[in-house]
C-alpha positions as CSV (number, residue, x, y, z in Angstrom):
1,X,35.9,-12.8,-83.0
2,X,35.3,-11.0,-79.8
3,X,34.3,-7.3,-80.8
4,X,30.8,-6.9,-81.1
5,X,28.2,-3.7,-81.4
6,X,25.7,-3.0,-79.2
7,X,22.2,-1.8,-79.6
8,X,22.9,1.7,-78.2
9,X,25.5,1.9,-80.9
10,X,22.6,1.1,-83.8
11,X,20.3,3.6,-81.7
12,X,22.9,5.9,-82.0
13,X,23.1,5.1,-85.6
14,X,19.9,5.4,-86.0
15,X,19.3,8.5,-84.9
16,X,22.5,10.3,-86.9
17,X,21.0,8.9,-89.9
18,X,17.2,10.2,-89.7
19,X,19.1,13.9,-88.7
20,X,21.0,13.4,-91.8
21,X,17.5,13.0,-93.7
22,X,16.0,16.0,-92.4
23,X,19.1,18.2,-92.8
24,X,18.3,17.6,-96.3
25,X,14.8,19.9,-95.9
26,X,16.8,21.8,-93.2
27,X,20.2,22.5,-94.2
28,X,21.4,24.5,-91.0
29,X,20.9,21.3,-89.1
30,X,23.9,19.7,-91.3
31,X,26.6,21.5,-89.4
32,X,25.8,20.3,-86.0
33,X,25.0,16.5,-86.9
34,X,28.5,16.6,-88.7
35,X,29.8,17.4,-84.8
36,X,27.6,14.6,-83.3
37,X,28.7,11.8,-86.2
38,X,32.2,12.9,-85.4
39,X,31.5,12.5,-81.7
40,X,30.1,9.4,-81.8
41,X,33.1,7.8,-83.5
42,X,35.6,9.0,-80.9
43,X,33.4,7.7,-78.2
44,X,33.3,4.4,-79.9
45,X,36.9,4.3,-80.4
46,X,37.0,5.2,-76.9
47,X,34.9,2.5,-76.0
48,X,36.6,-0.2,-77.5
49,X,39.8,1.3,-76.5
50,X,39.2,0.8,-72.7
51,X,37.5,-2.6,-73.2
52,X,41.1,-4.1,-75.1
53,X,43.3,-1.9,-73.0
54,X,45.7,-3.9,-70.9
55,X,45.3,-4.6,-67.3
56,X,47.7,-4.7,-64.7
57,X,50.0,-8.0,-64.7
58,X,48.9,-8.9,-68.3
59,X,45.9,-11.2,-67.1
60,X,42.5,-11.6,-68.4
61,X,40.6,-8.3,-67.8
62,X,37.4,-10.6,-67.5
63,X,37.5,-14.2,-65.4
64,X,34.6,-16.8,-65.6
65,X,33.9,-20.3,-64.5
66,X,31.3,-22.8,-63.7
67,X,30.6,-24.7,-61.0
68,X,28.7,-27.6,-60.4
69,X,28.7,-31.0,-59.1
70,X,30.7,-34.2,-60.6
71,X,27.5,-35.8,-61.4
72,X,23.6,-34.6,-61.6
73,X,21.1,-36.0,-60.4
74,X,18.3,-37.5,-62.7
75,X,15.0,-35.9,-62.1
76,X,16.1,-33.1,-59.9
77,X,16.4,-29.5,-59.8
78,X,20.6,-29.1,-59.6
79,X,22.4,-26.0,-58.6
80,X,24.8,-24.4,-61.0
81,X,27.1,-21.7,-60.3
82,X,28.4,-18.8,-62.7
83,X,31.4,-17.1,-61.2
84,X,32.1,-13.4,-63.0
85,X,35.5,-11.3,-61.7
86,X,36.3,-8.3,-63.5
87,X,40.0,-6.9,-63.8
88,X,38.7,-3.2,-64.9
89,X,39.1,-0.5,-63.2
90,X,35.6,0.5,-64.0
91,X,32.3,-1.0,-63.8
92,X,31.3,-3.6,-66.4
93,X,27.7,-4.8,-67.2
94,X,27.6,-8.3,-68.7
95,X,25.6,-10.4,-70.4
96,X,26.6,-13.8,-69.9
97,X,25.1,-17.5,-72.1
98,X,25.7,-20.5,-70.8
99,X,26.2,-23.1,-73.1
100,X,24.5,-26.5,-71.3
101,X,24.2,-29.4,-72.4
102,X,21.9,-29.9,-76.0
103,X,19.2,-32.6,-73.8
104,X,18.0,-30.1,-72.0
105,X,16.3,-27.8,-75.1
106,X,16.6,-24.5,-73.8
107,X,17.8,-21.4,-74.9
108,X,17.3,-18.8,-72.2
109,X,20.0,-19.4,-70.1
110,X,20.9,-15.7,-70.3
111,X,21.9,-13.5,-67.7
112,X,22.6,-9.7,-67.3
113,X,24.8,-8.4,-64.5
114,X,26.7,-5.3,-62.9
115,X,30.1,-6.4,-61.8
116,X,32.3,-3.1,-60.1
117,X,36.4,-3.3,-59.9
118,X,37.8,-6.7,-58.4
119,X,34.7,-7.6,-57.3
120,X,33.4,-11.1,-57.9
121,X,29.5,-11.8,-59.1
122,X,27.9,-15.3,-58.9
123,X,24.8,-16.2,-60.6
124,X,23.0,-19.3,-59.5
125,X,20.2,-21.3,-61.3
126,X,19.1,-24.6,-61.8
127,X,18.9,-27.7,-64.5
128,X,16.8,-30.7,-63.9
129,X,17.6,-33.0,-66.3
130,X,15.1,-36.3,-67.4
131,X,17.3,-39.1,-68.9
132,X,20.5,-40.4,-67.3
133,X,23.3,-40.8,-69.2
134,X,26.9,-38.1,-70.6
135,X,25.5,-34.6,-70.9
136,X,28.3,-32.1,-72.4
137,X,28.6,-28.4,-71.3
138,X,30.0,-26.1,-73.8
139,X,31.5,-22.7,-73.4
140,X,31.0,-19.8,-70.8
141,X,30.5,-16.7,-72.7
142,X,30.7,-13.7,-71.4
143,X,30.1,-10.0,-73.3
144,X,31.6,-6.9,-71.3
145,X,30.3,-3.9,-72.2
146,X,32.2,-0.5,-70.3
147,X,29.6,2.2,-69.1
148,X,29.7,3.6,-72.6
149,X,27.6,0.3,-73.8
150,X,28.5,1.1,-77.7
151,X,30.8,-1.8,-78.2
152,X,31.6,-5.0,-75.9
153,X,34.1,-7.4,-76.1
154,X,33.5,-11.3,-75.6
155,X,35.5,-13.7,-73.3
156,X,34.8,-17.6,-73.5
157,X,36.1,-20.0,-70.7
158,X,35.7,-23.8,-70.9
159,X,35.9,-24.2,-74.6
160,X,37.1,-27.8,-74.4
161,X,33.7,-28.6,-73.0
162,X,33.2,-30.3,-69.8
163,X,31.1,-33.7,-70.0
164,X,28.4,-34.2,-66.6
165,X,27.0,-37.8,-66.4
166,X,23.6,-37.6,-64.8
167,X,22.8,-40.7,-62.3
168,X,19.9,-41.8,-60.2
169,X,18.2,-39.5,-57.7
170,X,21.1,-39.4,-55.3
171,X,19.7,-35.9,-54.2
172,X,16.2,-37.8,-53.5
173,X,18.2,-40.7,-52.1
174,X,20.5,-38.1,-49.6
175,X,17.1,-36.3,-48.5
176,X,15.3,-39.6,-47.1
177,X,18.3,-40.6,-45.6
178,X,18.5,-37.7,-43.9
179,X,15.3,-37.8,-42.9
180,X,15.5,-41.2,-41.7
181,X,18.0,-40.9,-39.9
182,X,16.5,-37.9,-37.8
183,X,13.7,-40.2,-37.8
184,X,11.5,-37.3,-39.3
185,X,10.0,-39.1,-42.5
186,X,6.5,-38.1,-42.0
187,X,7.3,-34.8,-43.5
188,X,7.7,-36.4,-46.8
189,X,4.5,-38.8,-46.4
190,X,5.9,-41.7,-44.9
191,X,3.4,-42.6,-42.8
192,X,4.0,-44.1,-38.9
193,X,2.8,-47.8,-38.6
194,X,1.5,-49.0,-35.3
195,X,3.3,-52.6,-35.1
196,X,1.1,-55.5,-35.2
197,X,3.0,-58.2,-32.8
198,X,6.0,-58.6,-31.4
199,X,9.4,-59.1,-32.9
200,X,11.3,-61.8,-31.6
201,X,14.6,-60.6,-31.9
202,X,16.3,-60.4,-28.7
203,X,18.4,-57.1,-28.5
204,X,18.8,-56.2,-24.8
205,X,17.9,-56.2,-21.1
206,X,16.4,-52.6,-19.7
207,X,15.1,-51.5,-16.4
208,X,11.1,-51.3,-16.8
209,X,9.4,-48.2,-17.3
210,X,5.7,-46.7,-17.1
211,X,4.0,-48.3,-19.8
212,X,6.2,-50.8,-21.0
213,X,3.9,-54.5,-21.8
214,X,4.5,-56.5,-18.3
215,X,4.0,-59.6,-20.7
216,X,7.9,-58.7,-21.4
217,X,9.0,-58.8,-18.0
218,X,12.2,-61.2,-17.7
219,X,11.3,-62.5,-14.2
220,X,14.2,-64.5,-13.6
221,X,16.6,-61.5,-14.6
222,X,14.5,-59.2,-12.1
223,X,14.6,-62.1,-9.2
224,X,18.3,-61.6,-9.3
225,X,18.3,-57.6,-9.1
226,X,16.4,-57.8,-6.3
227,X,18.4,-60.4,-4.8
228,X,21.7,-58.6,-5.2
229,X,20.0,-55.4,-3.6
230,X,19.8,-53.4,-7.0
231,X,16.8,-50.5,-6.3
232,X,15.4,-51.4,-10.1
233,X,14.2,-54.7,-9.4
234,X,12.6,-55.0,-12.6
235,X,13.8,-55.5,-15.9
236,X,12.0,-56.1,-19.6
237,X,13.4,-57.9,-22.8
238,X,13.7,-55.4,-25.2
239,X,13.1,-56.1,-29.0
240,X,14.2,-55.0,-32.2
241,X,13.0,-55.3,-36.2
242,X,14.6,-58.2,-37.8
243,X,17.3,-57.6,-40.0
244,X,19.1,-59.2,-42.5
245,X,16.4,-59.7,-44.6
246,X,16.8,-59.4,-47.8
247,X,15.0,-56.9,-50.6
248,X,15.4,-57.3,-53.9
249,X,13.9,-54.8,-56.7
250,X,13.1,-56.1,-59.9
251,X,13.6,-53.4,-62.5
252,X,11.2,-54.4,-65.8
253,X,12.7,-52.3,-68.9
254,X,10.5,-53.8,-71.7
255,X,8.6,-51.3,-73.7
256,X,5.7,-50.5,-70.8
257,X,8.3,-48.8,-69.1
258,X,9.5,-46.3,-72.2
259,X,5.9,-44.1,-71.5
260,X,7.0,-40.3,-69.8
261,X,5.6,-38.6,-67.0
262,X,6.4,-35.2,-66.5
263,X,9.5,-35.6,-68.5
264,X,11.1,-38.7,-67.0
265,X,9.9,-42.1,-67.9
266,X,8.5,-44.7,-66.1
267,X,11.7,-46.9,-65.9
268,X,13.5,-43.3,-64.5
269,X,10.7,-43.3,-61.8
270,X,11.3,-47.0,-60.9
271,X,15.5,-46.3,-60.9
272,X,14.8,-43.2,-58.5
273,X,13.0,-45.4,-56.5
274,X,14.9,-48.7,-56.7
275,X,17.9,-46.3,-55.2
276,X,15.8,-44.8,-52.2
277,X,14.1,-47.8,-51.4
278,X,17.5,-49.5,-51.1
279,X,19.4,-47.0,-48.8
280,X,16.2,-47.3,-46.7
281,X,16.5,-51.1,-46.3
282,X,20.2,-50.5,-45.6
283,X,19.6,-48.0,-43.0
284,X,17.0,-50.8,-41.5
285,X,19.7,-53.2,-41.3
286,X,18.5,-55.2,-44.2
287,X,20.2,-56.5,-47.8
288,X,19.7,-54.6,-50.7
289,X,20.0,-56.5,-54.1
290,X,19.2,-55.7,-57.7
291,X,17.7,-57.9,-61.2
292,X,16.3,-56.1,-63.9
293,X,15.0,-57.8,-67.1
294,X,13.4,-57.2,-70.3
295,X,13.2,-59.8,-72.9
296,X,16.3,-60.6,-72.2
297,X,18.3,-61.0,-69.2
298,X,19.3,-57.8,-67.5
299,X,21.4,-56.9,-64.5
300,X,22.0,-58.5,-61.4
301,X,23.6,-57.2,-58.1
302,X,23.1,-59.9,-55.1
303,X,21.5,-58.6,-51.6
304,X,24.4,-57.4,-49.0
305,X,25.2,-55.0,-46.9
306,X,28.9,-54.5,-47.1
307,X,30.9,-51.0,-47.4
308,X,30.3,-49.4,-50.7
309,X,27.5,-51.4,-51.9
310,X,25.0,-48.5,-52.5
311,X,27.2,-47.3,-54.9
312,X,27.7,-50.6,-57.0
313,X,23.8,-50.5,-56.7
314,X,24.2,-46.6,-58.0
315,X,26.6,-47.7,-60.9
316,X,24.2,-50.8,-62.1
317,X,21.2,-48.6,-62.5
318,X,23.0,-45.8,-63.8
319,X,23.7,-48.1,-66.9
320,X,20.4,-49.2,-67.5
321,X,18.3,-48.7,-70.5
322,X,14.7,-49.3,-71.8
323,X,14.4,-51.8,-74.4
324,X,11.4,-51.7,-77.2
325,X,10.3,-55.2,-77.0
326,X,7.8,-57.4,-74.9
327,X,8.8,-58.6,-71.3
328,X,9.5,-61.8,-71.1
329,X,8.1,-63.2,-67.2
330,X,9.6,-66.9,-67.7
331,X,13.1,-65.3,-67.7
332,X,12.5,-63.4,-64.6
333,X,11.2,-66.2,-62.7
334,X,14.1,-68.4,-63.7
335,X,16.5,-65.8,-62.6
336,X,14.8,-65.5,-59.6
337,X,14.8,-69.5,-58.6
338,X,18.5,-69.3,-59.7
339,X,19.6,-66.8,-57.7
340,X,17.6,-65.7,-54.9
341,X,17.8,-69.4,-52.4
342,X,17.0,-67.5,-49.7
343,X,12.9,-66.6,-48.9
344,X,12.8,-62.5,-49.8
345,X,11.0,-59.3,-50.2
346,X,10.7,-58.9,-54.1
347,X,9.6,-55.3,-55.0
348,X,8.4,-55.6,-58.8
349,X,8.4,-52.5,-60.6
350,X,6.4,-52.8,-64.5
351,X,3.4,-51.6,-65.5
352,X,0.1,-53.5,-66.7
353,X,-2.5,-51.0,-68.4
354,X,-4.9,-54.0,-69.2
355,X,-6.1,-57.1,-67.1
356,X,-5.5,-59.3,-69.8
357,X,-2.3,-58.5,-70.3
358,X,-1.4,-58.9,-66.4
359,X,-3.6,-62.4,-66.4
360,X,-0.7,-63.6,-69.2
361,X,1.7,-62.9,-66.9
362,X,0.0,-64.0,-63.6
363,X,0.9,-67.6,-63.4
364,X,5.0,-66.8,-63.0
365,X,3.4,-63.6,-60.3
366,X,2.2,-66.9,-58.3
367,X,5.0,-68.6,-58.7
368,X,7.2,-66.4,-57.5
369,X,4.7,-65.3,-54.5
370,X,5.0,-69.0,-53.3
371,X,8.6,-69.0,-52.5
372,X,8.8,-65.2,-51.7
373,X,6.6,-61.8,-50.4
374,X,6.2,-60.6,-53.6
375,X,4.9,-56.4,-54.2
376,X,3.8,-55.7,-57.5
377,X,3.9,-52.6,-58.1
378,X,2.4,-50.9,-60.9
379,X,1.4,-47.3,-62.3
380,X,-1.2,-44.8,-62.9
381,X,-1.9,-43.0,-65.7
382,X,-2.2,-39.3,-64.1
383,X,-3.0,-37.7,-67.3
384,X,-6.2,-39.7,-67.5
385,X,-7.2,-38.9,-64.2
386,X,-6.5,-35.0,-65.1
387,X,-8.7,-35.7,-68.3
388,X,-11.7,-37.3,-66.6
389,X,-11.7,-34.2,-63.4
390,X,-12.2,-32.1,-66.7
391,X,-15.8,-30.9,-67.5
392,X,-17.3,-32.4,-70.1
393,X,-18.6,-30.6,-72.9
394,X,-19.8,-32.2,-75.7
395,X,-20.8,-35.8,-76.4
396,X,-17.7,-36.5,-78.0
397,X,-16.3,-35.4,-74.9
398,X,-18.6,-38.1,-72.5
399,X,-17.7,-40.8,-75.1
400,X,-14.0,-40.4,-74.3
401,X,-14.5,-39.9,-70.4
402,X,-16.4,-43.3,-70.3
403,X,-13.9,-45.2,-72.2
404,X,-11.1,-43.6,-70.2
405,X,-13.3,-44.6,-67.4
406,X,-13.0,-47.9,-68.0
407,X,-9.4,-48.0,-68.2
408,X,-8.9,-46.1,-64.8
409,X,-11.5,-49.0,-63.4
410,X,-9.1,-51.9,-65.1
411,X,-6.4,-50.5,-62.9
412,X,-8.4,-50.8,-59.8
413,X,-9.7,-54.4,-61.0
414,X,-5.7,-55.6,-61.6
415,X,-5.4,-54.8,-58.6
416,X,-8.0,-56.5,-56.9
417,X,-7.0,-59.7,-58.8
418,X,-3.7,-59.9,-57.5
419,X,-5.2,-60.1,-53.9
420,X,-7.2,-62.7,-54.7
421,X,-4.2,-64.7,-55.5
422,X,-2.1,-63.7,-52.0
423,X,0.1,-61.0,-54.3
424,X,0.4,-57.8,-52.6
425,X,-0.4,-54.9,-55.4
426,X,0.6,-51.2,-55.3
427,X,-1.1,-48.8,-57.6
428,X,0.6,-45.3,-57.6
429,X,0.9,-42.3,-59.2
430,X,4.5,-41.7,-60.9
431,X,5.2,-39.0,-58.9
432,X,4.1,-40.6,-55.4
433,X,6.2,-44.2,-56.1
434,X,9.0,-43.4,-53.7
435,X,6.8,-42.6,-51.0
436,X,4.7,-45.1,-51.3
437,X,7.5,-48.2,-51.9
438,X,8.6,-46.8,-48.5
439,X,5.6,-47.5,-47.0
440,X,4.6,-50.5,-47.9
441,X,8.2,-52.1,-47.1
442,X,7.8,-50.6,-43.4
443,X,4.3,-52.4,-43.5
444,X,5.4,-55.4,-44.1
445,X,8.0,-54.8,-41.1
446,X,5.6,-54.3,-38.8
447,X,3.7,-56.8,-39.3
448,X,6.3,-59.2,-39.4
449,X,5.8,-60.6,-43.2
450,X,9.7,-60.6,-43.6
């Protein structure tokens, strides 16, 4: 069905019938209502008559689509387009619903526009999906109403549905590699390391310049400059980071990982950031690899750097999925032995919210911190930090705080335990993980750990 009454037309109705109940006390008012009722009908057969009239060439006197991207991007605020072109040769308002996808909850993805003769309206706004996976759009409706407004006539475009997988952060992922590669990552909160040492990685020879360490002066190189007659007699060794390490993320998807922050769960978080982190350590000339586990064994994607290998990376954690049971750390450390041979950065993203339940898992920590630089990285529960800022009222009220207190301080101490052992730690808030993944892995550049 496409015809459809407006709410000027029940105004309208409205009205005629509370005249109607006073001509009853007023009887000379029965003649002219009888004028107005009659009226009213011919201007909504008038109305619906230029709303189903034909246009010019036989086409569709109202023309919608939507356009957005192949994929979304989990976590993100994603564009979506509404294109509106009217064949009238009058004005049209419309009222257009988007059908989107049933994850997303929402049913105010209504919007009202004035759209003149041939002329073409876009409407923009935004989805930001939490969970990866098929998300199906449905139809595009649109309601055109003439200036009249007593009747308007629906148009729906797209009723096949269109099905949008959502993926990683690749909009996250683009942004810091952007960044990087203007070398402006400070405006996200990567911070700028001062290197501690010197790399030994020979890159080139360079003429010497004010400040430049005189310990790297190439002597010999600068001898025969000056004995060839060359004006820059001196010359330095010039250094570069090492690459071709390689950087593995471990992924854990047991049931720590199923908790939600701000909509997206901590495995989402770690999968956003598994992605950045990797593009980075491409971008620094390093090998990316992949292993996720659970109680089970998960995914694995070996370290490389070849052509294309973000997006295998992109496609594994795309297909990833929490699982309900405990983690079991024997598996990963056998994976590990089996197939990481060569010593490597291991970035290990779970989540302990006890010390005794990181103690049962701390002998396979150390043995995997023997053979490798291992970062355990682990999260913070936000919402208990927002409840202990909040005043406290009543004694019920200090009770809780103290014992949410002591949780917040069993972080800190997990922490602190995994030094003592030679296991670098990383507490973080969900929301600051990518940031500060970045940062530690251009710490333990500079100072030469890998």
């Amino acid at each position: 069905m496409s015809f459809f009454l407006t709410k000027r037309f029940f105004y309208l109705c409205t009205a005629l019938i509370t005249g109607f109940v006073v001509a009853f006390f007023l009887p000379w008012l029965l003649g002219p209502l009888e004028i107005l009722l009659g009226a009213a009908a011919l201007l909504t057969l008038l109305d619906a008559a230029l709303l189903y009239a034909p246009v010019s060439g036989g086409a569709t006197p109202v023309f919608g689509r939507r356009a957005l991207g192949e994929k979304l991007s989990n976590g993100d605020d994603n564009d979506v387009q509404l294109f509106i072109e009217s064949r009238y040769r009058f004005g049209i308002q419309v009222e257009v619903i988007d059908e989107i996808p049933h994850q997303f909850q929402r049913r105010d993805v209504l919007f009202k526009a004035d759209v003149q003769p041939g002329q073409t309206q876009i409407i923009k706004y935004q989805l930001r999906p939490t969970k990866r996976g098929e998300y199906e759009f449905g139809a595009l409706n649109i309601y055109a109403a003439s200036p009249l407004r007593l009747v308007r006539r629906r148009f729906r475009f797209g009723r096949e549905g269109k099905v949008v997988p959502v993926y990683p952060s690749f909009l996250q992922m683009r942004q810091y590699e952007l960044l990087a590669i203007h070398n402006r990552l400070t405006e996200v909160g990567v911070k700028r390391i001062r290197r501690v040492g010197q790399s030994m990685e020979f890159e080139q020879i360079r003429p010497y310049a004010s400040g430049d360490d005189p310990r790297t002066i190439n002597w010999k190189a600068s001898a025969r400059r000056a004995t060839g007659g060359e004006s820059d007699t001196l010359v330095v060794n010039h250094f570069q980071d090492e690459r071709a390490q390689q950087v593995y993320c471990l992924i854990d998807k047991g049931r720590v990982m199923r908790m939600p922050f701000e909509g997206l769960s901590l495995l989402d978080y770690a999968i956003n950031a598994t992605l950045v982190m990797s593009n980075i350590a491409l971008l620094k000339h390093d090998k990316a690899g992949l292993i996720t586990f659970s109680n089970k064994p998960g995914a694995t994607v070996p370290a490389e750097r070849r052509p294309g290998h973000l997006r295998t990376l992109l496609e594994v954690l795309y297909r990833q999925k929490t699982q309900y049971l405990e983690t079991d750390y024997e598996l990963l450390y056998a994976t590990v032995r089996a197939k990481i041979k060569q010593r490597s950065l291991l970035i290990l993203f779970t989540n302990f919210e006890t010390l005794q339940g990181m103690e049962r898992q701390l002998p396979y920590l150390r043995a995997l911190s023997k053979a490798h630089l291992l970062l355990v990285v682990f999260f913070e529960n936000t919402e208990l930090r927002t409840y202990l800022d909040a005043p406290a009222e009543t004694t019920t009220d200090v009770y809780n705080q103290t014992i949410a207190e002591k949780f917040q301080q069993e972080k800190r101490q997990i922490v602190l335990e995994l030094q003592r052992y030679g296991i670098q730690a990383l507490l973080t808030p969900p929301q600051a993980l990518t940031v500060n993944t970045i940062n530690k892995y251009l710490e333990f550049k500079a100072r030469g750990l890998i």
